[in-house]
N, C-alpha and C positions, 0 to 999 in steps of 0.2 A: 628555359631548356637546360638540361643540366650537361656538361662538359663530358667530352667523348673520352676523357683520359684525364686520371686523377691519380695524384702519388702524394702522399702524405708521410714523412719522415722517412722516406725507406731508406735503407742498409742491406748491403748483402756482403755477405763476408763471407770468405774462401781457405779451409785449414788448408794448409801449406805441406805438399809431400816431402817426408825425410830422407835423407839420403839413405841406403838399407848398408847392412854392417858387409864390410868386403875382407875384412882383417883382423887377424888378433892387435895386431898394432893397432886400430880405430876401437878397439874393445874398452877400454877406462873413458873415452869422450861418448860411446854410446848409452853407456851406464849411467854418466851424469845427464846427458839429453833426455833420460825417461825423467828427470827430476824436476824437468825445467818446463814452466810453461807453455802451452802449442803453440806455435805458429800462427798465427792468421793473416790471412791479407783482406783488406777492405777494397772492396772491387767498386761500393756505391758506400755513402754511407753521411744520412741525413738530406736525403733529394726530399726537397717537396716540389710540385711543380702540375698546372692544370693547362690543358689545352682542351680547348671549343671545338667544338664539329664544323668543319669543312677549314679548319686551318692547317697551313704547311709549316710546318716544324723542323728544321736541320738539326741537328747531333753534332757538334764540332767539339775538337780536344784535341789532345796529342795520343800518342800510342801509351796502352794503358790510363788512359782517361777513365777509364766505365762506359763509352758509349754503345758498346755492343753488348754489355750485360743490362743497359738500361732498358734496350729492343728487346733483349730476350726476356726481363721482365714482365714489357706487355704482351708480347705474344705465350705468353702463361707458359711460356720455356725454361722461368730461373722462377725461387718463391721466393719472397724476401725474407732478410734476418730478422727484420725489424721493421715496423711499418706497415702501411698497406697501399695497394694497389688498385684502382678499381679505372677498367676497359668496359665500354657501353657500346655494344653492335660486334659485328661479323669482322672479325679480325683476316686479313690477305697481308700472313707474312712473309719477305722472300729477303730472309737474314743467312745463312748457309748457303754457297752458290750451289743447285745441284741436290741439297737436301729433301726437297720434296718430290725430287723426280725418280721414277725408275730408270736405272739404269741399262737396264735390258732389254726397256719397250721402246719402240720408235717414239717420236717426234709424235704424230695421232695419238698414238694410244695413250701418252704422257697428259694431251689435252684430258683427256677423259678421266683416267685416274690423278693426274695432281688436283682437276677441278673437282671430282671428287673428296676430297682430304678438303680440299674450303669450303666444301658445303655444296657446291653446283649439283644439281642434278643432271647425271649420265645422259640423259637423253637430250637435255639440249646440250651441253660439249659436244656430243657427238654432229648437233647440226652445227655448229658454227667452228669444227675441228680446221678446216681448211681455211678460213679466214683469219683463226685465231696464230697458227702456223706461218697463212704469208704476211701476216701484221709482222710477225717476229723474224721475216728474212729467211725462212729456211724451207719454204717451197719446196725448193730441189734434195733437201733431207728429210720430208715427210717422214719416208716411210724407213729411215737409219736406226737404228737403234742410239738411244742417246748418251752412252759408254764411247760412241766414236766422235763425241763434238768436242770443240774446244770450250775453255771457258766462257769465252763472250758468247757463245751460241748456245749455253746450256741459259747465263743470264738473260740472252734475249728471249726465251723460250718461256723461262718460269715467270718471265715479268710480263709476257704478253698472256700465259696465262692466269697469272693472280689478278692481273686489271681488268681482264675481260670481261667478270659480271659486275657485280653494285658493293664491290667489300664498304662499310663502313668507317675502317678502320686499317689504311694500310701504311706495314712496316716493311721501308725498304733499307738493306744494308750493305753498303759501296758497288751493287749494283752497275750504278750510272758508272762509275769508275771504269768498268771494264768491258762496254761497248764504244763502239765506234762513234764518231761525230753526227751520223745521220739517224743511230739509235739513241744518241742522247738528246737530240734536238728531236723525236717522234714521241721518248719517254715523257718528257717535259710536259710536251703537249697535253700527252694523257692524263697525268699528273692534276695539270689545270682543269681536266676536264672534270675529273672527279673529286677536285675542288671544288666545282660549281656546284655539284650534284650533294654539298654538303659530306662528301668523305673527309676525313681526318686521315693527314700525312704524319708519316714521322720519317725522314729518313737521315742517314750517318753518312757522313763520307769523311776522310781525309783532305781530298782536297776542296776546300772550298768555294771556289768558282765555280763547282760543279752544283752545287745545291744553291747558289745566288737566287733561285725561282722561288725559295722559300719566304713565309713571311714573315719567322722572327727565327731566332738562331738561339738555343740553350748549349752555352760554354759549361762542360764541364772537365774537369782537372783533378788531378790523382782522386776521383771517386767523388768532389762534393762536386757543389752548382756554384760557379763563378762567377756568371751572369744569362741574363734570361731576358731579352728583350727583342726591339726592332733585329733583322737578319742586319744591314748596314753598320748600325752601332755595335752591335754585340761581337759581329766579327770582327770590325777594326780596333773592338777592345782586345780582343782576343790576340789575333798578329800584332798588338803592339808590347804586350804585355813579354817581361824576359821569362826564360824559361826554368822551371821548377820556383817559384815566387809561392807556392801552397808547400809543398816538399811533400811527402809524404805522409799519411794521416795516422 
């Protein structure tokens, strides 16, 4: 069977915005700036790395790592510079807190159109709209419009609705970070459930304890891959290692 997620040397590089001229005094350093080389930032560059269908995969790094451009890669959100990428099955990704939802429709009507955008058909969201709402806590905000929630309740919402049906292939990104103890301990769950069912995880966090559920942990550091193994080893490589030891690529 072939791997639910494949990356093969990818890069992605990012030009780099210039300051815009404010002064005749910045006039003779603008003139030399057109002379000079662009700018670029390497956000990934040189990942290869395969993950199997129904394995749980953590994201760990430090800020500006690449972890969130790596998500946006497979969710066909970034293309790469270099490399290729290939995702096999129905991708449910909730990287953006808030992104796949309208903001002007209630709590309901968000089941129906987010689960729309991943593919569900309207007709059953619409039957399983109240169950998929009190999975996520917000019963008594059904009918709110979702412009008045806070963050964890916009989180619980899109994650009870990307997990609801059979995605293949779900990317979650710090998410779990910003629900409660009884949301993170219900996500989990579900999590494993759709590990069983053969779905492939990917999810990022910061904090690490928060993703311990996974089963191997991919370290990556200013943009390359550090290491890629067991979740236990990889992160205690990872918090033991000082920091900037790659520097900059």
């Amino acid at each position: 069977m072939q791997p639910a997620i494949e990356c093969s040397a990818v890069s992605v590089v990012y030009p780099l915005p210039r300051q815009g001229q404010r002064s005749l005094k910045m006039l003779p350093a603008a003139v030399l700036r057109r002379h000079r080389t662009h700018e670029r930032l390497w956000a990934l560059r040189d990942v290869s790395l395969t993950i199997e269908r129904g394995e749980v995969a953590a994201i760990v790094g430090a800020n500006g790592a690449g972890k969130s451009t790596l998500l946006r890669l497979l969710a066909r959100a970034v293309r790469p510079t270099h490399g290729r990428v290939v995702v096999r099955g129905a991708v449910a990704p909730i990287i953006d807190l808030g992104s796949g939802l309208d903001h002007e429709a209630t709590a309901i009507e968000n089941v129906v159109l987010y689960g729309a955008l991943l593919g569900a058909r309207p007709r059953e969201m619409r039957s399983r709209a109240d169950d998929i709402v009190r999975w996520a806590g917000l019963e008594a905000f059904a009918d709110v419009p979702v412009a008045s929630f806070s963050t964890g309740m916009m989180a619980r919402l899109a994650f009870a609705i990307a997990t609801a049906g059979s995605p293949q292939v779900l990317l979650v990104d710090e998410v779990l970070a910003v629900g409660d103890h009884d949301f993170q301990q219900r996500s989990r769950a579900r999590i494993d459930e759709l590990a069983q069912g053969d779905c492939t995880v990917v999810v990022v966090s910061h904090a690490v304890e928060l993703v311990a559920f996974a089963h191997r942990a991919i370290w990556l550091d200013h943009g390359r891959l550090r290491a890629d193994g067991p979740y236990g080893e990889t992160v205690a490589t990872y918090l033991a290692a000082p920091a900037g030891t790659i520097g900059e690529p």
